[in-house]
Kinemage of the C-alpha trace (Angstrom):
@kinemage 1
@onewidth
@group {chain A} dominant
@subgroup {mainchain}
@vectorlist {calphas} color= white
{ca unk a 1} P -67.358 -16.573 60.649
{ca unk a 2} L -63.760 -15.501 61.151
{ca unk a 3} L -61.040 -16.876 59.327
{ca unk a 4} L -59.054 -19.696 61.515
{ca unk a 5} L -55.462 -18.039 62.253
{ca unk a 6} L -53.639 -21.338 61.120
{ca unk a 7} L -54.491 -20.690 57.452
{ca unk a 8} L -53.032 -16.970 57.319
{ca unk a 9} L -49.925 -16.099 55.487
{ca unk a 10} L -47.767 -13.282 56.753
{ca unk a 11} L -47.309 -10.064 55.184
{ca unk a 12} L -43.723 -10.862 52.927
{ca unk a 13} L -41.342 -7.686 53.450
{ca unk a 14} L -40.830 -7.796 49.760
{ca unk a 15} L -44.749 -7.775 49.248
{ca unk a 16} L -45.076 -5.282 51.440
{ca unk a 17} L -42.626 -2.983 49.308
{ca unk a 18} L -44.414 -0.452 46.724
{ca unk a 19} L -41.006 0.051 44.676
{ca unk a 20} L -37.728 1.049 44.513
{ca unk a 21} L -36.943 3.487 47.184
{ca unk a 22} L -34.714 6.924 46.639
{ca unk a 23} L -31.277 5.494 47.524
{ca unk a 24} L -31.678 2.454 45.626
{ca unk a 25} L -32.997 5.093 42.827
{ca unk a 26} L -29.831 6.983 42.935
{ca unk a 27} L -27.079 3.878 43.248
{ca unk a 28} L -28.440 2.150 40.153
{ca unk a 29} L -27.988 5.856 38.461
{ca unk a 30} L -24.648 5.820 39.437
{ca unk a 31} L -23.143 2.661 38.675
{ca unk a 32} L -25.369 2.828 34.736
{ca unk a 33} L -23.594 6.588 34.505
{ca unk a 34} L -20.427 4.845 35.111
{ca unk a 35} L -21.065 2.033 32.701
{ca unk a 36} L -22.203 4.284 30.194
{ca unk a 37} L -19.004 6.518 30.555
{ca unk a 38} L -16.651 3.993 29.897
{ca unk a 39} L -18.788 2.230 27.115
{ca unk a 40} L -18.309 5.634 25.113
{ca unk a 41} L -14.561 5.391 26.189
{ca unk a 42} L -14.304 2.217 24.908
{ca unk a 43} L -16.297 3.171 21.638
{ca unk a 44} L -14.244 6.276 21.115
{ca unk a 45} L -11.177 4.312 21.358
{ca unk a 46} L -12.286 1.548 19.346
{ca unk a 47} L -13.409 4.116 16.913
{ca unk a 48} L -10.420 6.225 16.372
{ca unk a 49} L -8.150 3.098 15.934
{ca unk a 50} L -10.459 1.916 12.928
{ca unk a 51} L -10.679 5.256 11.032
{ca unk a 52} L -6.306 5.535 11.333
{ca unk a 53} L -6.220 2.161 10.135
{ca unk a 54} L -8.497 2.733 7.377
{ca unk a 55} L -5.761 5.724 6.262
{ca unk a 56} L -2.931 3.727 7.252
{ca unk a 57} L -4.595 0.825 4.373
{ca unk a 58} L -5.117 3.877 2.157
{ca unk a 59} L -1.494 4.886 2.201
{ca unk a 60} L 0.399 1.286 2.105
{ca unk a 61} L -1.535 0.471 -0.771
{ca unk a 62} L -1.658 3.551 -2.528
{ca unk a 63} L 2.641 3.343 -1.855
{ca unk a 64} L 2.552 -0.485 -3.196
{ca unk a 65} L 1.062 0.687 -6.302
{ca unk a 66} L 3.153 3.205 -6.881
{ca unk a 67} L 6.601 1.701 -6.226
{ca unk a 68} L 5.018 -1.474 -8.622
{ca unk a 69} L 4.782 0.726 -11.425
{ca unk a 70} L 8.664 2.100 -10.822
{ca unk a 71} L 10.013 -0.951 -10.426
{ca unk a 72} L 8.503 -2.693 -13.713
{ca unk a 73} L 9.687 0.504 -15.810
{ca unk a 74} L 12.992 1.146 -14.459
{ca unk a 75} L 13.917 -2.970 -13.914
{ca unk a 76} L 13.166 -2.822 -18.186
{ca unk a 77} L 14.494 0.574 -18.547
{ca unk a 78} L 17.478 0.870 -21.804
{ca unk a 79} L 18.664 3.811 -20.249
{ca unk a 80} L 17.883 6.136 -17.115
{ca unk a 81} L 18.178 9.519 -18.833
{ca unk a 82} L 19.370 12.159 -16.261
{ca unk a 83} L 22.315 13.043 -14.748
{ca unk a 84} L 23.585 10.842 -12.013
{ca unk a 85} L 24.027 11.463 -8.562
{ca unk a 86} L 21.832 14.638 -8.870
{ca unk a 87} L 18.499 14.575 -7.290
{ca unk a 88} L 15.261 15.721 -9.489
{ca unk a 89} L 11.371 15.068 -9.147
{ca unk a 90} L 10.935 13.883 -12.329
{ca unk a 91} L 12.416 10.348 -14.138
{ca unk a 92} L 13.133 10.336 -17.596
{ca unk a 93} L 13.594 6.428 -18.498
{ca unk a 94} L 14.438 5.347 -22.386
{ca unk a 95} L 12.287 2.313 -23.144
{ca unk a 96} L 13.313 -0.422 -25.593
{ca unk a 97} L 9.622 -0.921 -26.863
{ca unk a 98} L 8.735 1.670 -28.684
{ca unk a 99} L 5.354 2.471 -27.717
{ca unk a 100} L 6.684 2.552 -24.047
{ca unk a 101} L 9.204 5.070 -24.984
{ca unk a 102} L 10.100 7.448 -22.727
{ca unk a 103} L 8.476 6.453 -19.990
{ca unk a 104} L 8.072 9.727 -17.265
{ca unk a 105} L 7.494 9.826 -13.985
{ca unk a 106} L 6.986 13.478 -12.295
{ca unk a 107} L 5.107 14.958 -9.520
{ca unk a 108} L 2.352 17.144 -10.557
{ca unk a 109} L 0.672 18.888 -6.918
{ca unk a 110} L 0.219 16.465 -4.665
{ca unk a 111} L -0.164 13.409 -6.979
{ca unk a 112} L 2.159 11.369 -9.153
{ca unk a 113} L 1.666 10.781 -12.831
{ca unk a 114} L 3.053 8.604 -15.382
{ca unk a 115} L 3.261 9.527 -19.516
{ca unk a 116} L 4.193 6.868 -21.826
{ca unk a 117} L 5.958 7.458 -25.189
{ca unk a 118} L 4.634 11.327 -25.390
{ca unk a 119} L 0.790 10.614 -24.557
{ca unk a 120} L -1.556 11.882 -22.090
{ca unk a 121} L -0.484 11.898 -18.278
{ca unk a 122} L -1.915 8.803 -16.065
{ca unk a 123} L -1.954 9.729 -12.597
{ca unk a 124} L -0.610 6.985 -10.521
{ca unk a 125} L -2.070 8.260 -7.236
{ca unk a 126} L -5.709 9.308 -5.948
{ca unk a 127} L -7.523 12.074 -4.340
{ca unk a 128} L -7.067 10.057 -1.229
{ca unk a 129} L -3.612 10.770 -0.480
{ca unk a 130} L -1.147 13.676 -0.944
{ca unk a 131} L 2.367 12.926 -2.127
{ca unk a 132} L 5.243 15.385 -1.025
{ca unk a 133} L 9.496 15.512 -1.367
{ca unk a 134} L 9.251 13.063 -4.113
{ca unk a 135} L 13.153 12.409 -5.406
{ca unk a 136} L 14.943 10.591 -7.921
{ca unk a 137} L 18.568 9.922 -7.921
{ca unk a 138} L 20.498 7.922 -9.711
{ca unk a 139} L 23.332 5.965 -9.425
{ca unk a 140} L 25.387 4.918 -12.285
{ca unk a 141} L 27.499 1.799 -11.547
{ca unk a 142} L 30.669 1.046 -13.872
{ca unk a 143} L 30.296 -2.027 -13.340
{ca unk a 144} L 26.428 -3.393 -13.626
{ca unk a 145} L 23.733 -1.487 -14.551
{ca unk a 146} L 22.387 1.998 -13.103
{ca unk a 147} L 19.840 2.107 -10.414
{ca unk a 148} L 17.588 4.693 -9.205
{ca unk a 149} L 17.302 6.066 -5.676
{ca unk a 150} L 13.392 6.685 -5.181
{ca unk a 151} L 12.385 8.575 -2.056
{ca unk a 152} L 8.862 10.078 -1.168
{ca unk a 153} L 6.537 10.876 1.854
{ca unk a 154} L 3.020 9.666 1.382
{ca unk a 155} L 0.297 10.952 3.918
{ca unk a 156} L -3.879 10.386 4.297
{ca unk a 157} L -5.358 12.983 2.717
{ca unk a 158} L -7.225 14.776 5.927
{ca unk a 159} L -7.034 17.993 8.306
{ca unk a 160} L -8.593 15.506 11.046
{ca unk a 161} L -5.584 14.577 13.393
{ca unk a 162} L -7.318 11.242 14.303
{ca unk a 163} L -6.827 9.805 11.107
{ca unk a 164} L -3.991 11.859 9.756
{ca unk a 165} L -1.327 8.641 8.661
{ca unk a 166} L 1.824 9.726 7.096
{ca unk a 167} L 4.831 7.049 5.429
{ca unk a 168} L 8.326 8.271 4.474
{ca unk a 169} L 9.679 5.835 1.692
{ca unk a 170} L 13.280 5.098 0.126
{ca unk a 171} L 14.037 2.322 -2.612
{ca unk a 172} L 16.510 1.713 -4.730
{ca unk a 173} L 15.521 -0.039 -8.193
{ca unk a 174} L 18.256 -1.355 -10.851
{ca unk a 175} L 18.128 -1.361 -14.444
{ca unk a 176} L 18.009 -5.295 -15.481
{ca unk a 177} L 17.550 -5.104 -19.120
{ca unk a 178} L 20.332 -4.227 -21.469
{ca unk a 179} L 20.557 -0.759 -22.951
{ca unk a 180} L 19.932 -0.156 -26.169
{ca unk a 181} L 20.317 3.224 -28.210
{ca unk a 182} L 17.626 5.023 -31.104
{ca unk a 183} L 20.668 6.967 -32.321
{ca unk a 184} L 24.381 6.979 -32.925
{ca unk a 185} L 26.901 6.366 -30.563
{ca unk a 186} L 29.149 8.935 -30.138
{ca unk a 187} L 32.197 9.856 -27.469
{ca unk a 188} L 32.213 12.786 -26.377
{ca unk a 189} L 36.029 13.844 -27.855
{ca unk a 190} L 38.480 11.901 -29.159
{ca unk a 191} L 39.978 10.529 -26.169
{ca unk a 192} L 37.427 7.945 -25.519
{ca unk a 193} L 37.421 4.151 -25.626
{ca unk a 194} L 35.189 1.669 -25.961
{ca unk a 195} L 35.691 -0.909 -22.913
{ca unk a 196} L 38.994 -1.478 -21.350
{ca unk a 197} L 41.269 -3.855 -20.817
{ca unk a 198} L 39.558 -5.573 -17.792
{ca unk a 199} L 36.321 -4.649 -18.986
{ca unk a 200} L 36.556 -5.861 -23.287
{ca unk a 201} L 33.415 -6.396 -25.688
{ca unk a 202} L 33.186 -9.816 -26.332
{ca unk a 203} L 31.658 -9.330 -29.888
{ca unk a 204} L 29.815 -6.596 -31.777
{ca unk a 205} L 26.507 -7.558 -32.905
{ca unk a 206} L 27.431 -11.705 -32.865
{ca unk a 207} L 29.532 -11.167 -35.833
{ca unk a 208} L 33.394 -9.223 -35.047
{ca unk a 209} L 34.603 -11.104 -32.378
{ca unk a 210} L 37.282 -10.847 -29.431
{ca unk a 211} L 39.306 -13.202 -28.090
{ca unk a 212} L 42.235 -12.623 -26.052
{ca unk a 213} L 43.229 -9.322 -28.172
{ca unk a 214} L 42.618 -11.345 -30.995
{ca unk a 215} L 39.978 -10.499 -33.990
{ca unk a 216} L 37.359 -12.654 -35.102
{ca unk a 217} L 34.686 -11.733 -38.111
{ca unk a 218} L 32.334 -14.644 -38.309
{ca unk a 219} L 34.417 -16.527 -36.009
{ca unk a 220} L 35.837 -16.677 -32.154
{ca unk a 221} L 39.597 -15.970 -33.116
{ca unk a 222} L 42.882 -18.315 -32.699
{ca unk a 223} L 44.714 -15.484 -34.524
{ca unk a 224} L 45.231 -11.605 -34.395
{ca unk a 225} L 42.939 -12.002 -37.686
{ca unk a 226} L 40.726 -14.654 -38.580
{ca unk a 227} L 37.918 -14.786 -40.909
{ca unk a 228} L 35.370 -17.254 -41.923
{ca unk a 229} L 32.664 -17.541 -44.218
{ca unk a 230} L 34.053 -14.769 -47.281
{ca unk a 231} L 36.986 -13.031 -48.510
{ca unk a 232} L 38.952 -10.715 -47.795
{ca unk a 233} L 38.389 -7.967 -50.039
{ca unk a 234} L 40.410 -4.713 -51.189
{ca unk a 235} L 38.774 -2.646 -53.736
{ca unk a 236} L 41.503 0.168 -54.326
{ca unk a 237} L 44.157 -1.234 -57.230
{ca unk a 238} L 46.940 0.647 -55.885
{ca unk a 239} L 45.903 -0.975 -51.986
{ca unk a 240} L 47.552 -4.339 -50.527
{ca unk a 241} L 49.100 -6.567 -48.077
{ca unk a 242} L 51.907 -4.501 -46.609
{ca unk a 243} L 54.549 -7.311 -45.215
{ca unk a 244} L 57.480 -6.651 -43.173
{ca unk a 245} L 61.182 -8.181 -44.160
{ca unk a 246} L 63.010 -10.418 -41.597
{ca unk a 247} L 65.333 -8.109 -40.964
{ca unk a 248} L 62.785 -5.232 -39.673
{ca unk a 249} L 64.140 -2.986 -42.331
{ca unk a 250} L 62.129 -2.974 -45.367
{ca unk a 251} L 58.218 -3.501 -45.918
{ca unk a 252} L 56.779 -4.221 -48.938
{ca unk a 253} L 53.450 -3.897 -50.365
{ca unk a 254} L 51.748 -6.689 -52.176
{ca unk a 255} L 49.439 -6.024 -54.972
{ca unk a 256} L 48.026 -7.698 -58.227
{ca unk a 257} L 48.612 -6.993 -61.840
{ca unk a 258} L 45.715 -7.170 -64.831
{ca unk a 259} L 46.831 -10.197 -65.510
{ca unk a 260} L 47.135 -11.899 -62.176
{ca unk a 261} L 50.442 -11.637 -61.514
{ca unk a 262} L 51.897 -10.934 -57.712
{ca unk a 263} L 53.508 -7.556 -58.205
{ca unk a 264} L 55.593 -6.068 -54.408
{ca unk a 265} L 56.757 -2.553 -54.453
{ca unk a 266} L 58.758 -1.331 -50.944
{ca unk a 267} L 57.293 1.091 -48.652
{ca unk a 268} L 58.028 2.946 -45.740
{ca unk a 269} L 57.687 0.577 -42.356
């Protein structure tokens, strides 16, 4: 019995198909090549931008550390010991803790290193990065305390240009701490004071005191001499009070006898 014609289905064109044919082939080649392509652009790209930043992170912090451990040791620095104005790669800073003092800060290769009061050498920077045209200057300031001019060039260290990252660095640090001395203090001739007149001490170790050219021990002078809390004492018998006359004429020294007694005798004004 033959099948009734109503109850056939036509052949679908898509059913009919066995697969993809040759230009369909090659077009879907073409457009994945192209995706591909500029995926691995993309990647590339995206790559290269990570690996510099990862250097760039390397150097900042590697130059934040550094400059944090200048700053605390020159900011509480006594004295920055090294010419002024003269530019050198190693810092020479007088400490007023003792087992901080001197504190030295040099560049040794490509690294910088750090030796406190005399012991072994700390280096401040790693493998990492390489340090270069490290300078210190500094600047003496009559008026306030001395700074130091810090300058240095701090690079990634790599021979791959992708990631090569390279920072050039200048900072000036001042001295905040007030200098103190482990020996005597002594001018260089005999022509030297110590302050001025716009510039005066305004005592010497809390205890001589200076007022308005007045002298003060013990005391903040009202008088060219005062003196508070002992006596005036002169241990040489033939030594006194030398007093001047009204007139401006005649001086006379005044002394004290065994007994007591106010003795004068008349010296030269």
């Amino acid at each position: 019995m033959l099948p009734d014609s109503r109850f056939q289905i036509p052949d679908s064109p898509r059913a009919s198909r066995a697969g993809f044919t040759l230009l369909e082939t090659l077009v879907f080649i073409g457009i994945f090549s192209v995706a591909i392509v500029a995926f691995m652009g993309i990647f590339v790209s995206t790559s290269r931008v990570l690996v510099r930043q990862s250097g760039a992170a390397e150097v900042t912090s590697q130059s934040q550390f550094l400059l944090q451990n200048l700053q605390y040791y020159i900011e509480r620095s006594s004295n920055v010991d090294m010419a002024a104005g003269t530019a050198t790669t190693t810092l020479r800073l007088r400490m007023p803790d003792s087992a901080q003092d001197p504190a030295v800060f040099q560049l040794s290769g490509n690294a910088v290193t750090l030796t406190v009061a005399g012991g072994a050498a700390s280096v401040l920077t790693t493998n990492k990065v390489r340090v270069a045209d490290l300078s210190f200057t500094k600047r003496a300031n009559a008026r306030a305390h001395d700074a130091v001019a810090v300058a240095f060039t701090m690079e990634y260290n790599t021979d791959n240009l992708t990631r090569k990252f390279l920072q050039a660095l200048h900072i000036s640090v001042a001295r905040v701490a007030a200098a103190t001395f482990d020996s005597d203090l002594l001018p260089a001739n005999g022509s030297l004071n110590l302050g001025s007149d716009e510039l005066g001490w305004s005592s010497i170790n809390s205890l001589i005191n200076f007022s308005n050219n007045n002298v003060g021990i013990g005391i903040v002078p009202a008088a060219k001499l005062q003196v508070s809390g002992g006596d005036i004492y002169i241990d040489t018998a033939t030594r006194g009070l030398i007093l001047k006359g009204p007139s401006g004429a005649n001086c006379y020294r005044i002394t004290v006898t065994d007994g007591g007694a106010i003795a004068t005798s008349s010296v030269a004004c």
